[in-house]
N, CA, C and O atoms as a GROMACS GRO file, in nm:
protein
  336
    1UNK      N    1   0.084  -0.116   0.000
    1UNK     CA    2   0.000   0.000   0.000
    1UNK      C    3   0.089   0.124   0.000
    1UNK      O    4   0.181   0.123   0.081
    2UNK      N    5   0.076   0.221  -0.073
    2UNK     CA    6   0.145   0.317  -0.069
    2UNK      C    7   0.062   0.463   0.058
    2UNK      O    8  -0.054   0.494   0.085
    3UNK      N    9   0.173   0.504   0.093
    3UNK     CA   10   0.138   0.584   0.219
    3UNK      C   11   0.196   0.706   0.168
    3UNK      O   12   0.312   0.746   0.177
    4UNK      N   13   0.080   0.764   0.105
    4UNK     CA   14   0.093   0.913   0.059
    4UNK      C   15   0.044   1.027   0.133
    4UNK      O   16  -0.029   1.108   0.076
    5UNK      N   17   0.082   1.045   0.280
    5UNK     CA   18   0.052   1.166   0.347
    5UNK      C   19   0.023   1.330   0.285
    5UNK      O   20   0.062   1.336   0.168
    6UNK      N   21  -0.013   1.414   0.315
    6UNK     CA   22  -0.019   1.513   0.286
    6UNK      C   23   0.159   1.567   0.331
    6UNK      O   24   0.226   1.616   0.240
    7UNK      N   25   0.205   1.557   0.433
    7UNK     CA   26   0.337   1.652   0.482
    7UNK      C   27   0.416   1.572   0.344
    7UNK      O   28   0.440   1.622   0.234
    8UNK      N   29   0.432   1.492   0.372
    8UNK     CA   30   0.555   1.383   0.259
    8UNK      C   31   0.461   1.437   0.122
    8UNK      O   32   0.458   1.553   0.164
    9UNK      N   33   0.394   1.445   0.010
    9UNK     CA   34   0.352   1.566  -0.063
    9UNK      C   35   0.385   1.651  -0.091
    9UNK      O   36   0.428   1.684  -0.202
   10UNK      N   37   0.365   1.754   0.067
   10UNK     CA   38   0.431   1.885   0.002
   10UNK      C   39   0.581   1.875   0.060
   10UNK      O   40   0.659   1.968   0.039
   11UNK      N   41   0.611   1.789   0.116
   11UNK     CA   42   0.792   1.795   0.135
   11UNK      C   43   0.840   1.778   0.003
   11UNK      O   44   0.922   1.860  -0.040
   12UNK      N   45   0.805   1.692  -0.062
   12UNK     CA   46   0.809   1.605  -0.225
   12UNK      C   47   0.820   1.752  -0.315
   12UNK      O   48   0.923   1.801  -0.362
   13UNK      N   49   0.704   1.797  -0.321
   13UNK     CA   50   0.670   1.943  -0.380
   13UNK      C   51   0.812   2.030  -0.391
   13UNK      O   52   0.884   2.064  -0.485
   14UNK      N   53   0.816   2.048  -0.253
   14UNK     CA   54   0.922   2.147  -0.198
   14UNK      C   55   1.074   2.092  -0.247
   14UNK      O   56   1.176   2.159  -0.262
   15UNK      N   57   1.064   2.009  -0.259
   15UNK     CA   58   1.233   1.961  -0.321
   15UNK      C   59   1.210   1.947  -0.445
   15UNK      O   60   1.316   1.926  -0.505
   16UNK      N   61   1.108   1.950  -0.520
   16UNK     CA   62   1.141   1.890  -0.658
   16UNK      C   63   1.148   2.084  -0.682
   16UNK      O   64   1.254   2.122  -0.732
   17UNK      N   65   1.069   2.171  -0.658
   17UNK     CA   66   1.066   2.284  -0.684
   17UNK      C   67   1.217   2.348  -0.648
   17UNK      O   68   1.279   2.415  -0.730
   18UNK      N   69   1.261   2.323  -0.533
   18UNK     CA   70   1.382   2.388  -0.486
   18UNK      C   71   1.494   2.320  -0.574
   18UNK      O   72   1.604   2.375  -0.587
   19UNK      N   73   1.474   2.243  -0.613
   19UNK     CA   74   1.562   2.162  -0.717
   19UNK      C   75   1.595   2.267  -0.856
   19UNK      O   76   1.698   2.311  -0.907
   20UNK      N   77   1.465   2.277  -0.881
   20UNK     CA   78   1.420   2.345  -1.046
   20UNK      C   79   1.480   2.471  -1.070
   20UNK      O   80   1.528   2.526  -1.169
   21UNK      N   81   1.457   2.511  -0.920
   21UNK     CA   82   1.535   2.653  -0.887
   21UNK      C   83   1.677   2.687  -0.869
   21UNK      O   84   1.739   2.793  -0.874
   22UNK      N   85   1.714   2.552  -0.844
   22UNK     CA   86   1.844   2.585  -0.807
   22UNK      C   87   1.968   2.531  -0.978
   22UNK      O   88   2.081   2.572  -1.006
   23UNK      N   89   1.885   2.435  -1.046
   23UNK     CA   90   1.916   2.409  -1.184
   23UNK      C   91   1.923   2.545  -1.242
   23UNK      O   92   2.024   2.613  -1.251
   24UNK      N   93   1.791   2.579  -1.282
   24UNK     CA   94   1.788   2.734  -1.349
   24UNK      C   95   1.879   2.858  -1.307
   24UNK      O   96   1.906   2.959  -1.373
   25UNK      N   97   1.923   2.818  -1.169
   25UNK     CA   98   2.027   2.964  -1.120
   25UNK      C   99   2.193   2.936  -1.184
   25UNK      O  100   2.280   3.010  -1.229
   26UNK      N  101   2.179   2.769  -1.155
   26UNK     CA  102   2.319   2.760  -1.193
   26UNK      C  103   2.350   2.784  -1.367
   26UNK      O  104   2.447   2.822  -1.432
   27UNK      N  105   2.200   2.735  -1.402
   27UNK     CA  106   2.215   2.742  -1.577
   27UNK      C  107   2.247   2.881  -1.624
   27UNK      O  108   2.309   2.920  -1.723
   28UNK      N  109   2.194   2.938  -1.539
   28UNK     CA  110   2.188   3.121  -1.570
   28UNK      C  111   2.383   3.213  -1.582
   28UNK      O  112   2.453   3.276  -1.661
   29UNK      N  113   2.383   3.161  -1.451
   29UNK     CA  114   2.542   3.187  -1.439
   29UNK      C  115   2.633   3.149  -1.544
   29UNK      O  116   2.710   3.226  -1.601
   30UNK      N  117   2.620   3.037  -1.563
   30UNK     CA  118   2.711   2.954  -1.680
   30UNK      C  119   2.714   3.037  -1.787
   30UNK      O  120   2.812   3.093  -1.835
   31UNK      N  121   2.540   3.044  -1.842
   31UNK     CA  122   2.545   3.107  -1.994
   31UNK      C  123   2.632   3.223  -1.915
   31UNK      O  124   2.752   3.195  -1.907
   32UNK      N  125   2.593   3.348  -1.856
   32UNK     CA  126   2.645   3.452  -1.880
   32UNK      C  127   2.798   3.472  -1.869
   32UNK      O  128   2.853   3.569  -1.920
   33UNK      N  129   2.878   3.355  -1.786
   33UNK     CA  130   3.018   3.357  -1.798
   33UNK      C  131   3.110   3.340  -1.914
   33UNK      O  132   3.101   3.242  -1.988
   34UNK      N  133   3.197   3.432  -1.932
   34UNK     CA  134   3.278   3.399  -2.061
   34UNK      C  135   3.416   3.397  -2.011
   34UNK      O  136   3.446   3.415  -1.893
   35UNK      N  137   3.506   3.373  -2.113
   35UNK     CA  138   3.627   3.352  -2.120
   35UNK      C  139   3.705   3.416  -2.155
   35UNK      O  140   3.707   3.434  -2.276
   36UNK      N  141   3.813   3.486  -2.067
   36UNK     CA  142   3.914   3.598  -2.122
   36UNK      C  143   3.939   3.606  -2.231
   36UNK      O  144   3.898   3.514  -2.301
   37UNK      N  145   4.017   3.718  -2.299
   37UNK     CA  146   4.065   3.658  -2.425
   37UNK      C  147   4.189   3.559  -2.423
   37UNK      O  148   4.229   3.494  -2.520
   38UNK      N  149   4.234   3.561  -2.316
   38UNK     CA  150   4.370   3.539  -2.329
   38UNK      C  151   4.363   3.367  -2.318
   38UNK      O  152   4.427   3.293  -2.393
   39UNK      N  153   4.275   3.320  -2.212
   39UNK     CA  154   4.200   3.194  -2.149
   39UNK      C  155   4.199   3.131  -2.289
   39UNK      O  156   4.278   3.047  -2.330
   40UNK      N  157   4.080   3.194  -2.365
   40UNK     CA  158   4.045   3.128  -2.522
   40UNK      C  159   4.168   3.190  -2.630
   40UNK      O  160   4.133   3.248  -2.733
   41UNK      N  161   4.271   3.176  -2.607
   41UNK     CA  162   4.405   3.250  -2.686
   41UNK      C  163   4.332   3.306  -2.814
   41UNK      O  164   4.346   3.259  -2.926
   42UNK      N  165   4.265   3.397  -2.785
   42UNK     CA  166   4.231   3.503  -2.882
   42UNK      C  167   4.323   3.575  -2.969
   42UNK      O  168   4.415   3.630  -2.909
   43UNK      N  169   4.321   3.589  -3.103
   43UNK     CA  170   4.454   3.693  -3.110
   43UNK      C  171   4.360   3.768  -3.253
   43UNK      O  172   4.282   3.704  -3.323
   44UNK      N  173   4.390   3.895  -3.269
   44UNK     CA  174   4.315   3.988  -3.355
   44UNK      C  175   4.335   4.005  -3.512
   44UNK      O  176   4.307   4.101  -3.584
   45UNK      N  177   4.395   3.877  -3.545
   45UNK     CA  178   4.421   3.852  -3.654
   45UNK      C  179   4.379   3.729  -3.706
   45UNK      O  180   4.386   3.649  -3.612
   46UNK      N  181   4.350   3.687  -3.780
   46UNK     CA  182   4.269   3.554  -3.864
   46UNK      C  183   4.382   3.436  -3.870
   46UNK      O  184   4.497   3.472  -3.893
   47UNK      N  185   4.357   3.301  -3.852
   47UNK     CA  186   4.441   3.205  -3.828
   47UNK      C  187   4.395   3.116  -3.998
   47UNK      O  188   4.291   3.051  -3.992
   48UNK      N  189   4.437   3.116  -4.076
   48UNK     CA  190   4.401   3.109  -4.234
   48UNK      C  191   4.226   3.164  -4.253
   48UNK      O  192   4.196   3.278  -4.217
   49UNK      N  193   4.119   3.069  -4.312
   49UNK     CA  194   4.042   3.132  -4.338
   49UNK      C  195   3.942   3.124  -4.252
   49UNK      O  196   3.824   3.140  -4.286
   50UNK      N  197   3.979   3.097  -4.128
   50UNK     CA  198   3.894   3.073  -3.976
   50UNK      C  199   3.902   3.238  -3.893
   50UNK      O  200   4.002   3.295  -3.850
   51UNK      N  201   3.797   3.270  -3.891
   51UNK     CA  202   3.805   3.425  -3.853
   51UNK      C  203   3.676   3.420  -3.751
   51UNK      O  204   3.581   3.341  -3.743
   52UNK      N  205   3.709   3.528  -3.684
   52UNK     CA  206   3.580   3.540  -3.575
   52UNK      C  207   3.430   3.538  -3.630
   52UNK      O  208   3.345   3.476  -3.565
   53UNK      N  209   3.395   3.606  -3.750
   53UNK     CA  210   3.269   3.705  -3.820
   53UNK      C  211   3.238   3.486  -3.902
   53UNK      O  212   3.125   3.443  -3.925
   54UNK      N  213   3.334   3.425  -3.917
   54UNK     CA  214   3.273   3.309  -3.947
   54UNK      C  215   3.264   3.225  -3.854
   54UNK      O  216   3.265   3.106  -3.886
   55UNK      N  217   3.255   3.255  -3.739
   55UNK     CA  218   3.219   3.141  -3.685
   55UNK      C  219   3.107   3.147  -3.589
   55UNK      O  220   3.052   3.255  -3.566
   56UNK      N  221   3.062   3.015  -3.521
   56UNK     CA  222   2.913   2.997  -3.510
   56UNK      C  223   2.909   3.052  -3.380
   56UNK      O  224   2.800   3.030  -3.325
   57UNK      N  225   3.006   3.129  -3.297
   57UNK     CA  226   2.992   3.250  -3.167
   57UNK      C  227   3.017   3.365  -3.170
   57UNK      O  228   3.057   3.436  -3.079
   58UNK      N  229   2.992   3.394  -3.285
   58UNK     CA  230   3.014   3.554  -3.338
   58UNK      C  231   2.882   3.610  -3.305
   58UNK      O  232   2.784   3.545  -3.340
   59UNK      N  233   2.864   3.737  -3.234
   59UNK     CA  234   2.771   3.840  -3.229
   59UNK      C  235   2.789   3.965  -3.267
   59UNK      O  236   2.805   4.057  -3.187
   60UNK      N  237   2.789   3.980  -3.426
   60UNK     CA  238   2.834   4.133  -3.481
   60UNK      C  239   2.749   4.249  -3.369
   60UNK      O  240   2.646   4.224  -3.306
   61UNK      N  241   2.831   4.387  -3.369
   61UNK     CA  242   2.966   4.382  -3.456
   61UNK      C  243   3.109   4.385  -3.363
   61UNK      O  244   3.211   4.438  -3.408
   62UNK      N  245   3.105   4.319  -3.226
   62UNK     CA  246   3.251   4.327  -3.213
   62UNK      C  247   3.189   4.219  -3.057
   62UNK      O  248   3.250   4.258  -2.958
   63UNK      N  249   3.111   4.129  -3.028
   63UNK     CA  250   3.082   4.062  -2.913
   63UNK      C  251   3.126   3.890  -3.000
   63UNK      O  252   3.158   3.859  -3.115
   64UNK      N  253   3.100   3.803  -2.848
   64UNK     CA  254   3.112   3.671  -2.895
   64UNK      C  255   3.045   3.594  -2.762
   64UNK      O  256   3.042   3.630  -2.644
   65UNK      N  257   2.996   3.481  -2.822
   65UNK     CA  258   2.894   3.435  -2.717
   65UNK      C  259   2.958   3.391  -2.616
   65UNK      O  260   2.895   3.387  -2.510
   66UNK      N  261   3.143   3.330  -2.613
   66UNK     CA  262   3.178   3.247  -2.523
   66UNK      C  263   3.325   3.344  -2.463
   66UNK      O  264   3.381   3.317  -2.357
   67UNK      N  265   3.377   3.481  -2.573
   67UNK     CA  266   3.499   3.532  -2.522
   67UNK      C  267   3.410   3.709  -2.489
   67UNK      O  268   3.314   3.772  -2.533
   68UNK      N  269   3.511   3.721  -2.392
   68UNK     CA  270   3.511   3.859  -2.304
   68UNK      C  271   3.527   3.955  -2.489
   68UNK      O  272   3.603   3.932  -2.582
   69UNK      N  273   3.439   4.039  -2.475
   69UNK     CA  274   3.421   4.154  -2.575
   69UNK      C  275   3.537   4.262  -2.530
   69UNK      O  276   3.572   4.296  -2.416
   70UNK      N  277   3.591   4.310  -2.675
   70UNK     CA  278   3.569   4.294  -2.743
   70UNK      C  279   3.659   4.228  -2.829
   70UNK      O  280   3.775   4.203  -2.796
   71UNK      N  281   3.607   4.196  -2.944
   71UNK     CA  282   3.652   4.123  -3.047
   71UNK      C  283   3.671   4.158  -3.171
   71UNK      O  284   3.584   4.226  -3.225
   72UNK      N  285   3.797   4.117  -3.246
   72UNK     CA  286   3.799   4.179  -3.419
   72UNK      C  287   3.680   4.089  -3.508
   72UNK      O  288   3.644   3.976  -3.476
   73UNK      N  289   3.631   4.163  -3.622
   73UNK     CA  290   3.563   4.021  -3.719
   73UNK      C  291   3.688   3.950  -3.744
   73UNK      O  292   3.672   3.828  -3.732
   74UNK      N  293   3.775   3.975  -3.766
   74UNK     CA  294   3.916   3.964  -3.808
   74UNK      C  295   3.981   3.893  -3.742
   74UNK      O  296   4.084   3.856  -3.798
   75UNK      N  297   3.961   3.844  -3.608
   75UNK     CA  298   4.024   3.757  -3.510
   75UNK      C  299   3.984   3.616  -3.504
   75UNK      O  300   3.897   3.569  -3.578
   76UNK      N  301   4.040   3.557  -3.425
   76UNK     CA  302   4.043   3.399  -3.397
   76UNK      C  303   4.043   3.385  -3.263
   76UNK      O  304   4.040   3.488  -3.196
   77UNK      N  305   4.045   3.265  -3.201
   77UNK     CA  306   4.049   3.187  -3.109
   77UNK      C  307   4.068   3.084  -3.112
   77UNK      O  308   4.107   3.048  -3.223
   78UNK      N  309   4.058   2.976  -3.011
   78UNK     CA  310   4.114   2.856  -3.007
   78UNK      C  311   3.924   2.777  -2.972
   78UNK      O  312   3.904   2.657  -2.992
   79UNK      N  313   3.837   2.848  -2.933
   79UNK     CA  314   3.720   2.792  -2.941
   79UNK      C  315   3.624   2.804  -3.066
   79UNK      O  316   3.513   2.756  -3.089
   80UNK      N  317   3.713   2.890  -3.144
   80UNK     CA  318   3.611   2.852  -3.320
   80UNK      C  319   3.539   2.735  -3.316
   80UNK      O  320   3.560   2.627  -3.261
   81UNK      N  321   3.426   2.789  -3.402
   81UNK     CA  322   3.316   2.681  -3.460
   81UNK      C  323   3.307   2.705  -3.565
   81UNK      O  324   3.295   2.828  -3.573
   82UNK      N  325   3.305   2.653  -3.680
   82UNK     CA  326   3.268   2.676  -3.782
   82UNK      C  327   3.108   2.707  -3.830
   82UNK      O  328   3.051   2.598  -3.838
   83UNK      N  329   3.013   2.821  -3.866
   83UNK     CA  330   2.910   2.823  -3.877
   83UNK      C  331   2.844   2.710  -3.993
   83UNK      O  332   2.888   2.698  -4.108
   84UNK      N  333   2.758   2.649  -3.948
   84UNK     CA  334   2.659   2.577  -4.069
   84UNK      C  335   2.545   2.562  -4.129
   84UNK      O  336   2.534   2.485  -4.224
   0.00000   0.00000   0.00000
């Protein structure tokens, strides 16, 4: 027989919620942290035809989703993606 009290319920409640909350805070932090330039060896010049403005963490006209702003279109890193 299962023994589903009301307190054990909302204790149940209360952790799955405090859970959800505490996922979403840490998820939050993460996205907004980035990476020096120096961390992601950034350098302001293009490494052959791999350049900042092509790749898939570029946010014209001088941000990037994963390195500390700012950035050349013209630059590289070591976390390039290639856009597709």
């Amino acid at each position: 027989m299962l023994d589903l009290s009301r307190r054990r319920l909302l204790r149940g409640a209360a952790l799955f919620t405090g859970g959800g909350l505490l996922i979403a805070a840490t998820s939050a932090g993460a996205a907004q942290a980035k990476l020096t330039q120096t961390a992601a060896n950034y350098q302001p010049t293009p490494k052959g035809s791999t350049r900042c403005n092509n790749c898939n963490q570029w946010l014209a006209p001088t941000d990037c989703k994963t390195v500390q702003s700012p950035v050349s279109a013209t630059g590289w890193c070591s976390l390039y993606a290639a856009k597709w």
